[in-house]
Rosetta silent file (secondary structure, phi, psi, omega in degrees, C-alpha in Angstrom):
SEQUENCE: XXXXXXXXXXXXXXXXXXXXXXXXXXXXXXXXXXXXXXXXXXXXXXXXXXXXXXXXXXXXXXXXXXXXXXXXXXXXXXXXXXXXXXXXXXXXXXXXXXXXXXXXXXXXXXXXXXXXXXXXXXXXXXXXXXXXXXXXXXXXXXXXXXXXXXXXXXXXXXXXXXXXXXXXXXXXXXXXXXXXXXXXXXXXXXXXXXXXXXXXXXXXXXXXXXXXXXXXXXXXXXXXXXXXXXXXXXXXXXXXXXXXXXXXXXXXXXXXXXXXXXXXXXXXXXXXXXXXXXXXXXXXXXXXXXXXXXXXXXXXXXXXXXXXXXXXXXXXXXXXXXXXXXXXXXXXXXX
SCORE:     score description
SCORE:     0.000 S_00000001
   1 L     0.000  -34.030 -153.344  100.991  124.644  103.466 S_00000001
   2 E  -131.065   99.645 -154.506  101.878  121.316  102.196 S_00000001
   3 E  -134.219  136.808 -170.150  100.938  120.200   98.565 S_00000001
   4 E  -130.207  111.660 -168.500  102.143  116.709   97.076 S_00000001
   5 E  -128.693  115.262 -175.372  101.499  116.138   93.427 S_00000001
   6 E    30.233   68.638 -166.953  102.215  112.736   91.510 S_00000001
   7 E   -91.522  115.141  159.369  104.811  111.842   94.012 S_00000001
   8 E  -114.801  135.408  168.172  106.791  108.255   92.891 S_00000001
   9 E  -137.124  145.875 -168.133  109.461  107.042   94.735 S_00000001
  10 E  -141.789  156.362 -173.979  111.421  103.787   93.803 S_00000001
  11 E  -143.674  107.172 -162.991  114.215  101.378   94.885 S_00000001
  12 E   -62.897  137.281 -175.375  116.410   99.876   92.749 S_00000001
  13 E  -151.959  165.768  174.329  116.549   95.938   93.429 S_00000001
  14 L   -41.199  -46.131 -142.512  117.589   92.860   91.381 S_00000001
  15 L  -112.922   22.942 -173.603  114.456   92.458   89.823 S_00000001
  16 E   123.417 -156.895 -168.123  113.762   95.766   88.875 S_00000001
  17 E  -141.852  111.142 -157.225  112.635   99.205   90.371 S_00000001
  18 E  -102.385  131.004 -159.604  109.925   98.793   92.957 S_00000001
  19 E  -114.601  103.909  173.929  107.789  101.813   93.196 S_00000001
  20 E   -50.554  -57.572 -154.725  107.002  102.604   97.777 S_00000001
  21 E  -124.291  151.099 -162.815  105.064  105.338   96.542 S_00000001
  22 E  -134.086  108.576  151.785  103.172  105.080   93.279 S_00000001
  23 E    54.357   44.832 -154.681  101.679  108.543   91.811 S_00000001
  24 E   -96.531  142.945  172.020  100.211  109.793   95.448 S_00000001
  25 E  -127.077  151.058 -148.324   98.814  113.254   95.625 S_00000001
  26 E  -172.958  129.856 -175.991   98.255  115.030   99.130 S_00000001
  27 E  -136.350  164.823  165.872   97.747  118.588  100.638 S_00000001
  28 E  -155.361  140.975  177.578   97.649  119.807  104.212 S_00000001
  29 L   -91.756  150.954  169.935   96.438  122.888  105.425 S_00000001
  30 L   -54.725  123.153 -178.687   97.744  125.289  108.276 S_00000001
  31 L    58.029   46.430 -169.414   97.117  123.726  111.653 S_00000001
  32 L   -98.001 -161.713  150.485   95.185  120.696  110.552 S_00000001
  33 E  -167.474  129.568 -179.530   96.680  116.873  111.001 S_00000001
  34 E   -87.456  129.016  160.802   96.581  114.507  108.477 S_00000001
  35 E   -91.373  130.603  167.887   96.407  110.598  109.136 S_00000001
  36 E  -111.374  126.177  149.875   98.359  108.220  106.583 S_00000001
  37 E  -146.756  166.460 -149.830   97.310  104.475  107.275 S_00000001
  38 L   179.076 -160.940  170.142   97.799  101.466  106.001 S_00000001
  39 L  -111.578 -171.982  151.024   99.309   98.486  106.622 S_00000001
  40 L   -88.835  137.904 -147.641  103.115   97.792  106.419 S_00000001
  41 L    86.111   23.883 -160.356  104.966   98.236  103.879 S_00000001
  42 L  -124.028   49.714  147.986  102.507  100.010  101.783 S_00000001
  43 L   101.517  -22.522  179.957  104.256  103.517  101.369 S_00000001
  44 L   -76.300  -29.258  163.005  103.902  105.380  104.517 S_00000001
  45 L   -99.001  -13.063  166.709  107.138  106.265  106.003 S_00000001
  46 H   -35.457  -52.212 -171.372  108.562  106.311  102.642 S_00000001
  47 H   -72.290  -23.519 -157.062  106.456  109.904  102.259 S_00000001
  48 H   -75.110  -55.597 -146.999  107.491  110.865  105.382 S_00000001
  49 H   -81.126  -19.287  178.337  111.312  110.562  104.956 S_00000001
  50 H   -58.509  -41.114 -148.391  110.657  112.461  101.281 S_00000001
  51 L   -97.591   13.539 -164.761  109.076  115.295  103.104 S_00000001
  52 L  -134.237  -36.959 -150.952  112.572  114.856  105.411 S_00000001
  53 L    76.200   18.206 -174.291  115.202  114.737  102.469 S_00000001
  54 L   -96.582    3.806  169.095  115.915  111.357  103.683 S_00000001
  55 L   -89.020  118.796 -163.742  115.508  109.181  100.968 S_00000001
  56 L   -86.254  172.125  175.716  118.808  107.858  100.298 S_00000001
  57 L   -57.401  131.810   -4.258  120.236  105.224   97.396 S_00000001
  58 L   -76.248   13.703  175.588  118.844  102.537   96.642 S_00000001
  59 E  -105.588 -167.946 -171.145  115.918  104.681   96.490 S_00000001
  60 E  -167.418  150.813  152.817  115.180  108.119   94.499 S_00000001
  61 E   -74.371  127.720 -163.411  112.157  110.230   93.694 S_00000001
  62 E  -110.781   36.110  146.382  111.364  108.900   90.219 S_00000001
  63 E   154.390  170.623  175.887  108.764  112.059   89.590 S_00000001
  64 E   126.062 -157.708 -174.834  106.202  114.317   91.099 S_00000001
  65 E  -168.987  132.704  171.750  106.342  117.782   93.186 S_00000001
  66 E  -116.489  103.782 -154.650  106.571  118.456   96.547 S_00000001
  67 E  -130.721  123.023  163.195  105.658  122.294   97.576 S_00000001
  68 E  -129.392  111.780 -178.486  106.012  123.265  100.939 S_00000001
  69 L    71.515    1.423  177.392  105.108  126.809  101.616 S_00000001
  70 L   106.398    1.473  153.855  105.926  127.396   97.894 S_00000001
  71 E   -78.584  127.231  158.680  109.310  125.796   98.167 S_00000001
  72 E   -62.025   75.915 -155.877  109.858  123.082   95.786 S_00000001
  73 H   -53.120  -24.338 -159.813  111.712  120.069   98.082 S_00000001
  74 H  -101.829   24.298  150.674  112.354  117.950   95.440 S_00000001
  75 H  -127.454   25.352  150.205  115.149  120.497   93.939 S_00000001
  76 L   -61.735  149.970  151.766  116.724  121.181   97.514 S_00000001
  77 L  -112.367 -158.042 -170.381  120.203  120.569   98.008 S_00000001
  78 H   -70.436  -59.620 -164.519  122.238  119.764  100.882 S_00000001
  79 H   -55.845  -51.013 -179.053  122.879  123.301  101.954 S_00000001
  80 H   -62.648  -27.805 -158.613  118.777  124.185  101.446 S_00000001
  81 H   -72.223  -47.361 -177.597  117.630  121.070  103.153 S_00000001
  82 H   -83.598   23.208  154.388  119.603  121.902  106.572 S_00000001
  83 H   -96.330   -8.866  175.114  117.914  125.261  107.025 S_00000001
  84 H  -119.893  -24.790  162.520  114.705  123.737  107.030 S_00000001
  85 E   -29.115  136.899 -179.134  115.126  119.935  108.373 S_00000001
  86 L    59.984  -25.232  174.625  114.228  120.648  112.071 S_00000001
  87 L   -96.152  -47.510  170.435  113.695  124.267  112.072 S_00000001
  88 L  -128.290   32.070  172.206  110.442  124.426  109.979 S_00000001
  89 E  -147.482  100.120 -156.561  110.051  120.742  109.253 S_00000001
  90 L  -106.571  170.462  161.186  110.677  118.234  112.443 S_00000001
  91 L  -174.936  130.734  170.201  109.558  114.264  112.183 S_00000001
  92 E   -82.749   99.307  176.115  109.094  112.160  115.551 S_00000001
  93 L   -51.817  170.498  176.147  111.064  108.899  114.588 S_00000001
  94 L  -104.615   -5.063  140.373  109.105  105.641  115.691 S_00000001
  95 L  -128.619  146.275  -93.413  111.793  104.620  117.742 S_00000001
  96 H  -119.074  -48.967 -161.809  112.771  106.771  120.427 S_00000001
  97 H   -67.140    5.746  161.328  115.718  104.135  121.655 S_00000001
  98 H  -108.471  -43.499  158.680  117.406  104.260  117.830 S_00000001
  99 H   -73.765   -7.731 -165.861  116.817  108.040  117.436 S_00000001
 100 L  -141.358  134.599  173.263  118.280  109.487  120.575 S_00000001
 101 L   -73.789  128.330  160.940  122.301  108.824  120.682 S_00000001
 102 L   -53.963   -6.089 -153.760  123.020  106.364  123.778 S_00000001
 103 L  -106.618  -26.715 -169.401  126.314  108.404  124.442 S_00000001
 104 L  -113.318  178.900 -176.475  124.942  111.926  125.026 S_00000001
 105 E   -71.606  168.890 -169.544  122.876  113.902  127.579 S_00000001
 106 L   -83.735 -102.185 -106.230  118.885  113.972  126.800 S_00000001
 107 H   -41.858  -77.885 -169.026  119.697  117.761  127.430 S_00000001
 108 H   -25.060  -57.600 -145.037  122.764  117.928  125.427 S_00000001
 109 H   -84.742  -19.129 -163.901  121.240  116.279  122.537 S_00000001
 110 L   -98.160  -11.187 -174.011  117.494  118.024  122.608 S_00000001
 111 L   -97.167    2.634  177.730  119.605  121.866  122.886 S_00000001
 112 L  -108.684    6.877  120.780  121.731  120.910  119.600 S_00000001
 113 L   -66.536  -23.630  168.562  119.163  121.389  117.240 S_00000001
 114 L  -108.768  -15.145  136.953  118.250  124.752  118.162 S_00000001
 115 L   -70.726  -12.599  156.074  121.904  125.927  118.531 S_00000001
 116 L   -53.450  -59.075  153.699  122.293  124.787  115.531 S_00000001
 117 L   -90.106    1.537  162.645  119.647  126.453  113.580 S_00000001
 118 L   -98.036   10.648  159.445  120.145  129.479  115.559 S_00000001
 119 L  -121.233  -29.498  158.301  123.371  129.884  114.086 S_00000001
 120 L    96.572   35.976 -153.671  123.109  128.211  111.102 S_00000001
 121 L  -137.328  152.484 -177.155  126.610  126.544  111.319 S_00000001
 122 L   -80.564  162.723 -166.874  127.407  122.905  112.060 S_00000001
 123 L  -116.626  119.313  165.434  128.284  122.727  115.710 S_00000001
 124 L   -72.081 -174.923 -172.138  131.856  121.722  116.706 S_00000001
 125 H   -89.139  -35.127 -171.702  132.521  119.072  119.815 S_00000001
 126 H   -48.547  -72.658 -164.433  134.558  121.911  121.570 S_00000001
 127 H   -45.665  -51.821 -157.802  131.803  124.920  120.976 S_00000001
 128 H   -70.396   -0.923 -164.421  128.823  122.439  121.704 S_00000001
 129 H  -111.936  -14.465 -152.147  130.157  121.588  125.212 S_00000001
 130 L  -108.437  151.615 -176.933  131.522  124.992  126.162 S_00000001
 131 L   -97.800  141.693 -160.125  129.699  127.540  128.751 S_00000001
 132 L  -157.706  171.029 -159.568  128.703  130.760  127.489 S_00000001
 133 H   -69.511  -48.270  174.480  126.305  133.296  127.736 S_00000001
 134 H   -46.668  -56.823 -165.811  124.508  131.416  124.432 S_00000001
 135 H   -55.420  -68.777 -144.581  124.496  127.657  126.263 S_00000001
 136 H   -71.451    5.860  161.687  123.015  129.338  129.058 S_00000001
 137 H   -78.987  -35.005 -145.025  120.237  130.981  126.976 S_00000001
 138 H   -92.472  -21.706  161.203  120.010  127.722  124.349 S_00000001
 139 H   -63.946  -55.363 -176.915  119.497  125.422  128.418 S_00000001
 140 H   -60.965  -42.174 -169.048  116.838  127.456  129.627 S_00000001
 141 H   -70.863  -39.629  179.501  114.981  126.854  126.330 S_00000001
 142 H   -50.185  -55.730  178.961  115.973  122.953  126.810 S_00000001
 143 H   -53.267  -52.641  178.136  114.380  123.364  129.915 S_00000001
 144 H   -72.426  -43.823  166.685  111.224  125.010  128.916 S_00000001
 145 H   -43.540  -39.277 -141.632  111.009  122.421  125.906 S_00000001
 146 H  -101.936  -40.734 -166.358  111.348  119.576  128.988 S_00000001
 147 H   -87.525  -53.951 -179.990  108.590  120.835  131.077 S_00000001
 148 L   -88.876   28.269  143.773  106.411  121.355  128.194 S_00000001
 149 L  -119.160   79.194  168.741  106.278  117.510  126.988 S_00000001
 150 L    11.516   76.980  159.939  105.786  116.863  130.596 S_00000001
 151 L  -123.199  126.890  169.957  109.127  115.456  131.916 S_00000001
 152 L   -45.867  104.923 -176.232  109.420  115.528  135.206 S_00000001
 153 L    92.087   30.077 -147.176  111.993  117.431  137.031 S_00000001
 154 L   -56.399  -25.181 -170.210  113.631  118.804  133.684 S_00000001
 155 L   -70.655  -42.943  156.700  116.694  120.686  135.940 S_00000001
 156 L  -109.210   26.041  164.524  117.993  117.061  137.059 S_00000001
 157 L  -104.918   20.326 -156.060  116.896  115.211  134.267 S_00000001
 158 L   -72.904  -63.638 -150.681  119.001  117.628  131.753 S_00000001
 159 L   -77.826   19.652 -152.226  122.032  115.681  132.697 S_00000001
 160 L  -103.862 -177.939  172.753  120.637  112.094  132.438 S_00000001
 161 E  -125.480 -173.900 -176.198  121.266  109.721  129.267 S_00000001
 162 H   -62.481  -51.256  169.807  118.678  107.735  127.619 S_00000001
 163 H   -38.814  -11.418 -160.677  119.127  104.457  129.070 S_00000001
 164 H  -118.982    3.526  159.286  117.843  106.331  132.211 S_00000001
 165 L   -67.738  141.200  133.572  114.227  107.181  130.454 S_00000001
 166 L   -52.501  173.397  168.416  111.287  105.122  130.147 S_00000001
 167 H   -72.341  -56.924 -174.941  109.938  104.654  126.531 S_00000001
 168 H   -47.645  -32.118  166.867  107.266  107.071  127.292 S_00000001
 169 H   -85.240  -30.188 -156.904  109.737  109.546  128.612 S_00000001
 170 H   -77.392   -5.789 -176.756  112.312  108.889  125.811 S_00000001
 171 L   -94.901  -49.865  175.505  109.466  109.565  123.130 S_00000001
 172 H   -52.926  -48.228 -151.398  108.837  112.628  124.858 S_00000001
 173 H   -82.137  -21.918  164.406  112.235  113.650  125.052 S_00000001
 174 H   -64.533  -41.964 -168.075  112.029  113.193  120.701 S_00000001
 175 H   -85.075    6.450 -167.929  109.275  115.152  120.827 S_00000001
 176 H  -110.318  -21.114  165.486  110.874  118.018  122.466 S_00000001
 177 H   -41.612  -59.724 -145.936  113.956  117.190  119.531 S_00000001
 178 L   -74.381  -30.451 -158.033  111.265  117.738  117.260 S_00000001
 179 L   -90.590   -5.931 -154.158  109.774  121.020  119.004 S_00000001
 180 L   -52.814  -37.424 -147.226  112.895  122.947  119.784 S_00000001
 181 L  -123.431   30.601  174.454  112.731  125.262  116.613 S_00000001
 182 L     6.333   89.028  166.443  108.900  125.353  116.526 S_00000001
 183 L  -109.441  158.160 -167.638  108.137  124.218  112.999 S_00000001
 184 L   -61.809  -24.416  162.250  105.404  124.874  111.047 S_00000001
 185 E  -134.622  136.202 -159.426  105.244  121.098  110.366 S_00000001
 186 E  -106.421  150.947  177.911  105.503  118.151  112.147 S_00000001
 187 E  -124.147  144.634  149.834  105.962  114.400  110.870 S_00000001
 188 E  -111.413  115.267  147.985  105.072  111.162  113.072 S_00000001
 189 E  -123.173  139.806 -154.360  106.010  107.987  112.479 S_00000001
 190 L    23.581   73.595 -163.213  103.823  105.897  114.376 S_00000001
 191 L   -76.646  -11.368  166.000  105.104  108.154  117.737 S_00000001
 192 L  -149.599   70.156 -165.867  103.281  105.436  119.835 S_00000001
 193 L   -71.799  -49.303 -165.397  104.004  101.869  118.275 S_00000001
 194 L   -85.307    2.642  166.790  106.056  100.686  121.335 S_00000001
 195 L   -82.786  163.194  178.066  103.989  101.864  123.785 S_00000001
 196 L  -100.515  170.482 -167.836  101.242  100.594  126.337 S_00000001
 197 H   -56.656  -36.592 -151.770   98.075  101.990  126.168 S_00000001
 198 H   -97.226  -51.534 -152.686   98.158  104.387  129.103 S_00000001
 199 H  -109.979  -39.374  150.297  101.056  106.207  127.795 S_00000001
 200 H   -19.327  -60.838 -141.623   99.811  106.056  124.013 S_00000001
 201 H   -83.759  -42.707 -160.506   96.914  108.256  125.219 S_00000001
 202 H   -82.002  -33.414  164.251   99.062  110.785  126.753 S_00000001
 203 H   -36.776  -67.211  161.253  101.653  111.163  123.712 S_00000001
 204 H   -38.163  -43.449  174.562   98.322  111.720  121.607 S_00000001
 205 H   -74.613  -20.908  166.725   97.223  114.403  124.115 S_00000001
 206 H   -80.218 -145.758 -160.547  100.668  116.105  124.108 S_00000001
 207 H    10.353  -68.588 -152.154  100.879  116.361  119.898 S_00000001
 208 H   -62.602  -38.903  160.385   97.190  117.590  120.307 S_00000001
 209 L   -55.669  -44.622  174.987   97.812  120.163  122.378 S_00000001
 210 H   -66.735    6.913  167.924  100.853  121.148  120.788 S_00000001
 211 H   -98.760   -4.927  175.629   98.796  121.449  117.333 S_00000001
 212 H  -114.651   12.108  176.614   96.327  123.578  119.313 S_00000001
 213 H  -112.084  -43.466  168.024   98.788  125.793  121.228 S_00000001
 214 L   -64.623  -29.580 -164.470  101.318  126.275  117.912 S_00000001
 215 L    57.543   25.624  166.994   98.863  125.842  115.156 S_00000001
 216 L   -58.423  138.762 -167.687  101.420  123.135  114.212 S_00000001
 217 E  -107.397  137.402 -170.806  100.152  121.008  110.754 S_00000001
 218 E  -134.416  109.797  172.918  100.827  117.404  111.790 S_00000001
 219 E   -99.170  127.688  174.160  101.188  114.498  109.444 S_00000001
 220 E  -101.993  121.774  165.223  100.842  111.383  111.389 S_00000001
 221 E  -114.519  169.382 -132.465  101.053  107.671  110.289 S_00000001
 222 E  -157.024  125.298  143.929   99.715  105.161  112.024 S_00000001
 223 L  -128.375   58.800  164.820   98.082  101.549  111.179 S_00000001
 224 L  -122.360  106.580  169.080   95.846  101.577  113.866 S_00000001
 225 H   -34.348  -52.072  152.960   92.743  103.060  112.762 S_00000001
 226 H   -27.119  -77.703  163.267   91.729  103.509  116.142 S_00000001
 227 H   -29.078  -98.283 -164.582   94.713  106.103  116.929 S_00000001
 228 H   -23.994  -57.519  156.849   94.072  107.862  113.603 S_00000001
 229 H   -23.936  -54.738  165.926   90.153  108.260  114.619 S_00000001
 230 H   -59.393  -55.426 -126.172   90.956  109.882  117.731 S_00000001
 231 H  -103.384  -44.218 -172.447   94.007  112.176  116.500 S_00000001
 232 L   -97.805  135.085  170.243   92.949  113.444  113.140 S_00000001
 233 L   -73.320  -56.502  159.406   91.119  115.635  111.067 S_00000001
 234 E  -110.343  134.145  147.338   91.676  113.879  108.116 S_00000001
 235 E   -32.368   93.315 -178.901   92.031  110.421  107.019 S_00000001
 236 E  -110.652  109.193  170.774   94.409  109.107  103.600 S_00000001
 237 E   -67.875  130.988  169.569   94.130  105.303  103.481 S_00000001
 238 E  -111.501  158.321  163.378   97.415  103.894  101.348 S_00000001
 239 E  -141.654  113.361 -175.686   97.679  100.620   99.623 S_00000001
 240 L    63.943   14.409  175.352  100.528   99.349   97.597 S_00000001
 241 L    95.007    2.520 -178.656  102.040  102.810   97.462 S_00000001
 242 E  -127.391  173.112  167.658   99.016  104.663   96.053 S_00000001
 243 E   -59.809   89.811  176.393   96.309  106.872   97.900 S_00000001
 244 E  -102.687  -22.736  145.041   92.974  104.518   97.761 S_00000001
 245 E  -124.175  164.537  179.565   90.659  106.607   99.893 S_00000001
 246 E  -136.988  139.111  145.993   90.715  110.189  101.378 S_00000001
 247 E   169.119 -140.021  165.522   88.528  112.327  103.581 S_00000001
 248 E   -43.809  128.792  164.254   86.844  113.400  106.810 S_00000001
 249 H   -46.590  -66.143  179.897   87.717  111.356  109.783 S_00000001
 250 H   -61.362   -6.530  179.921   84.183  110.573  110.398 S_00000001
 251 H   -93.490  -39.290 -173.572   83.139  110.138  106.780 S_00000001
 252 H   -51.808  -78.171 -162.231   86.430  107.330  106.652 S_00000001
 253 H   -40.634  -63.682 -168.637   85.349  105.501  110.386 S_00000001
 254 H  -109.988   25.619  156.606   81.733  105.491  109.735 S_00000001
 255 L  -153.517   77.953  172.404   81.002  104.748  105.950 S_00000001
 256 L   -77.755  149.043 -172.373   84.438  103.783  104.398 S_00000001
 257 L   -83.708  -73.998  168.578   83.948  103.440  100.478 S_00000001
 258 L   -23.643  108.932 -178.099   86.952  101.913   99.461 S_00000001
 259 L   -50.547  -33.559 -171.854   86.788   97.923  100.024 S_00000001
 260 L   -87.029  -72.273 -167.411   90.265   97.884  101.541 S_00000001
 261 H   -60.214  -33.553  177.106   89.478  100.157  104.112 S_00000001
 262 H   -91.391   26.121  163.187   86.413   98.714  104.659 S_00000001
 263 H  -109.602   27.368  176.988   88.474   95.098  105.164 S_00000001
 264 L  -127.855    6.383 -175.744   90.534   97.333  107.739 S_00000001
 265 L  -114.179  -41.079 -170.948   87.457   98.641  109.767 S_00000001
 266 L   -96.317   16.261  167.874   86.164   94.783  110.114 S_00000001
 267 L   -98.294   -0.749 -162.943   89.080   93.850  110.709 S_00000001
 268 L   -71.131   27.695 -153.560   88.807   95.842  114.062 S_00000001
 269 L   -30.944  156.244 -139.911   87.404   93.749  117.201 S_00000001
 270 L  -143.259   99.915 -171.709   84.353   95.254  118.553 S_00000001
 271 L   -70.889  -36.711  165.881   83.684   94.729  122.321 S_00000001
 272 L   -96.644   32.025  164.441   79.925   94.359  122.178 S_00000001
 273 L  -107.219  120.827 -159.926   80.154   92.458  119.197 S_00000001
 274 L   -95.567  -42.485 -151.308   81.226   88.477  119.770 S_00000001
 275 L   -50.820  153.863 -165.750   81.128   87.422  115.928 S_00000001
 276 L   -84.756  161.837 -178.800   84.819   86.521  115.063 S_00000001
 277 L   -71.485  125.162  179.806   86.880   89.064  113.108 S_00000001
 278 L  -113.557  101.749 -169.699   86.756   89.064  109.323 S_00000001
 279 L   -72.040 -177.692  177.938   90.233   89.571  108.217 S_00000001
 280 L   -76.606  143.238 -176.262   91.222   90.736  104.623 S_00000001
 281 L  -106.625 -154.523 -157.885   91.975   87.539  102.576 S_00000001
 282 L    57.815  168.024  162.543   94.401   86.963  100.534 S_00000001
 283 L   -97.675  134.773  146.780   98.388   88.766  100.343 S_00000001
 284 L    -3.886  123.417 -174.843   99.827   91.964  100.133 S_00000001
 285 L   -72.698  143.454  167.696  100.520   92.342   96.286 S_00000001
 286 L   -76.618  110.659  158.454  104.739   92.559   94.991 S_00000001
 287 H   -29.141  -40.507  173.908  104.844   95.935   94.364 S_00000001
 288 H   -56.722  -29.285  161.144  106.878   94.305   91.347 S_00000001
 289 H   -76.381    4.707 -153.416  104.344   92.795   90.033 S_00000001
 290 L  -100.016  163.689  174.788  101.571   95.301   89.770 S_00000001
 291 L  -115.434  169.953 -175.042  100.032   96.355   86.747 S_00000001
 292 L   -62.091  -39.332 -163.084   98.160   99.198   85.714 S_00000001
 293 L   -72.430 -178.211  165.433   95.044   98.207   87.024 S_00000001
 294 L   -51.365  134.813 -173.257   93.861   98.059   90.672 S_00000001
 295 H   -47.237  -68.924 -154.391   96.274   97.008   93.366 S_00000001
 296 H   -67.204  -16.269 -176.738   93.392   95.682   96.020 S_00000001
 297 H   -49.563  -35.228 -167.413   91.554   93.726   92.825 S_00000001
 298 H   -87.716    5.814 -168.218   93.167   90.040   93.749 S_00000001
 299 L  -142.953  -33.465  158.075   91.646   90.297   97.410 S_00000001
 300 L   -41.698  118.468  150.680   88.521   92.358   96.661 S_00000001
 301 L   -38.481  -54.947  169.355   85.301   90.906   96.540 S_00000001
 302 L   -69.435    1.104  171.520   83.406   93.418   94.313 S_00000001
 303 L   -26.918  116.009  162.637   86.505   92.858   91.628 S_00000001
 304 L  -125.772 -175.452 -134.718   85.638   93.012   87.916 S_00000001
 305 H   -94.783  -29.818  147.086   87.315   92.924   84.883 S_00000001
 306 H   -26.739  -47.911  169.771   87.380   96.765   85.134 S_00000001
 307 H   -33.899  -48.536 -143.823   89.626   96.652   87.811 S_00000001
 308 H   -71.772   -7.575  179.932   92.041   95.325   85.695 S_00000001
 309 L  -116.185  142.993 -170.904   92.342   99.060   83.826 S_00000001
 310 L   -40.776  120.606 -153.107   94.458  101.946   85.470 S_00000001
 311 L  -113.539  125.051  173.457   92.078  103.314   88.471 S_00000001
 312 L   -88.917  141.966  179.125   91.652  107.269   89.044 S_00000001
 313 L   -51.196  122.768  164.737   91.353  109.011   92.220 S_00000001
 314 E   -99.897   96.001  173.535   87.046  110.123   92.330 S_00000001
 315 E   -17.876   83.513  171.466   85.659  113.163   93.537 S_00000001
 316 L  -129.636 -133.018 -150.007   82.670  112.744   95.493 S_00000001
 317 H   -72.087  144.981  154.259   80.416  114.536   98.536 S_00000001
 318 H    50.741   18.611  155.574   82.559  116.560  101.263 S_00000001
 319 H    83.851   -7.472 -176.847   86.052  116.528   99.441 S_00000001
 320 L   -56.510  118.659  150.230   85.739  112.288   99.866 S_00000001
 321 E  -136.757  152.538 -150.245   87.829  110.702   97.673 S_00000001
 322 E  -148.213  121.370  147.959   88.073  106.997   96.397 S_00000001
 323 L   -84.746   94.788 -167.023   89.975  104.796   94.062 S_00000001
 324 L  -175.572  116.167 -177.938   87.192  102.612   92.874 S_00000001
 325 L   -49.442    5.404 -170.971   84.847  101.712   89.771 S_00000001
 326 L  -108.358    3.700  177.406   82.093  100.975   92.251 S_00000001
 327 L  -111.014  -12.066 -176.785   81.772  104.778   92.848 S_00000001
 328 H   -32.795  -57.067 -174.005   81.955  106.117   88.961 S_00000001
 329 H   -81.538  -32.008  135.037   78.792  106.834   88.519 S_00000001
 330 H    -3.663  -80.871 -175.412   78.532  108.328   92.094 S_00000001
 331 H   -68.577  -13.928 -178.323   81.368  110.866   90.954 S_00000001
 332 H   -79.519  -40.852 -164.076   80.059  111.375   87.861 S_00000001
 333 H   -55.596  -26.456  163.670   76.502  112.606   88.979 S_00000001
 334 H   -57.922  -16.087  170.705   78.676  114.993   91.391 S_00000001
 335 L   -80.240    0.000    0.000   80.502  116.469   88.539 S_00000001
């Protein structure tokens, strides 16, 4: 469905042109869901808003290919982008109280994406307000949308504004934004940052079912490892903008290759385990700085002088893939 191929995206600054996403490559399949994690700032909603048409000046895509369904995105224009933003490409912002206009109705605001792409015309303020045989088809859908991310009551909550949500409802009420026009793909970012625990669980159980009632392809990112574990079939760890491992949820969780991912598993407290938590040391690299060589080299332990030359993505068992000389010979005997 979704194919990403030596994707760069960069943002012009004083000092240069700082590259989010550095040379990432990425596919998703029909009904799966993909986990992007990382830490912050390393590239994850960057890909998102590409896959949105939302990266705006001072960034740009500075190369790659983005094929969705066998459309190229990264030669839409304005006109291509708003037949498929929202209709077969949605994204759950990560916050619900900056995403949803304080001024309109949850109703109002979750039925004006799907009159929209069911006419395929920008919506005036007169038209979108007035009742007609259309409102009262494009409400009942609002309605159906309302019940099925479990909001309570959807018939007096139509009329209600945000302010008059929980978080937990008002992320729901995004997610029903996102569902109106049932697209084939869905974006998260982080969909339950701001949440407690209790209501975390249930967001995640809502997306899963809707990727198992829809066959909806779901990328989500996340950097709680945890989350990702539960939610996904597959795992892409980012660093610094590039891809450093890829594969099976359960081949990531219980044997990560990739040193940075394994300083993000032990970095993890462990309830029958007392021994204190061994974070990653060192800082996050200036994208501006980087060199050819590995990002993760100045914080690694295993580091050698190898590192220091331009590091390829490696093939190995079960589709796993790893950027890292300590696997070479690994990938070679698999070739």
């Amino acid at each position: 469905m979704l194919n990403i191929k030596n994707l760069s995206i960069g943002y012009e600054t004083e000092r240069g042109v700082a590259k989010a996403v550095n040379n990432i490559d990425l596919t998703v399949e029909k009904g799966k869901i993909l986990g992007l994690v990382g830490e912050s700032g390393c590239g994850k909603s960057t890909v998102l808003y590409s896959l949105m048409g939302l990266i705006s000046s001072p960034g740009k895509i500075l190369d790659g290919s983005v094929s969705f369904e066998g459309k190229e995105l990264t030669k839409f224009s304005k006109e291509d982008w708003r037949n498929v933003r929202g209709k077969e490409i949605a994204m759950i912002f990560q916050d619900p109280m900056t995403t949803l206009n304080p001024a309109y109705k949850i109703g109002d605001q979750i039925k004006e994406s799907f009159l929209i792409h069911q006419d395929k015309k920008p919506l005036s303020y007169k038209r979108f307000f007035k009742r007609s045989d259309e409102d009262k088809v494009a409400r009942e859908r609002v309605l159906e949308l309302m019940d099925e991310v479990g909001i309570p009551a959807p018939d007096s909550r139509f009329s209600e504004y945000p302010h008059q949500f929980s978080g937990g409802m008002q992320q729901r009420a995004i997610i029903a934004i996102a569902l109106s026009c049932n697209p084939k793909l869905l974006l998260a970012d982080e969909p339950t940052t701001a949440l407690d625990v209790t209501v975390q669980a249930q967001i995640l159980e809502l997306m899963k079912t809707i990727n198992k009632t829809h066959g909806t392809s779901i990328i989500v990112v996340t950097h709680d490892l945890a989350v990702a574990s539960e939610f996904c079939d597959e795992i892409a760890v980012m660093y610094a903008g590039q891809i450093v491992e890829r594969g099976h949820v359960d081949d990531i969780v219980e044997n990560p290759k990739h040193p940075y991912t394994q300083g993000l598993i032990n970095s993890i407290p462990k309830i029958e385990n007392r021994e204190k938590i061994k974070p990653i040391p060192g800082n996050v690299v200036d994208i501006l700085e980087l060199g050819e060589g590995c990002a993760f080299a100045s914080r690694c332990a295993f580091a050698k002088e190898e590192c220091n030359q331009n590091q390829q993505m490696l093939s190995l068992e079960n589709g796993r893939q790893v950027r890292c000389i300590l696997y070479k010979e690994e990938a070679l005997l698999i070739q």
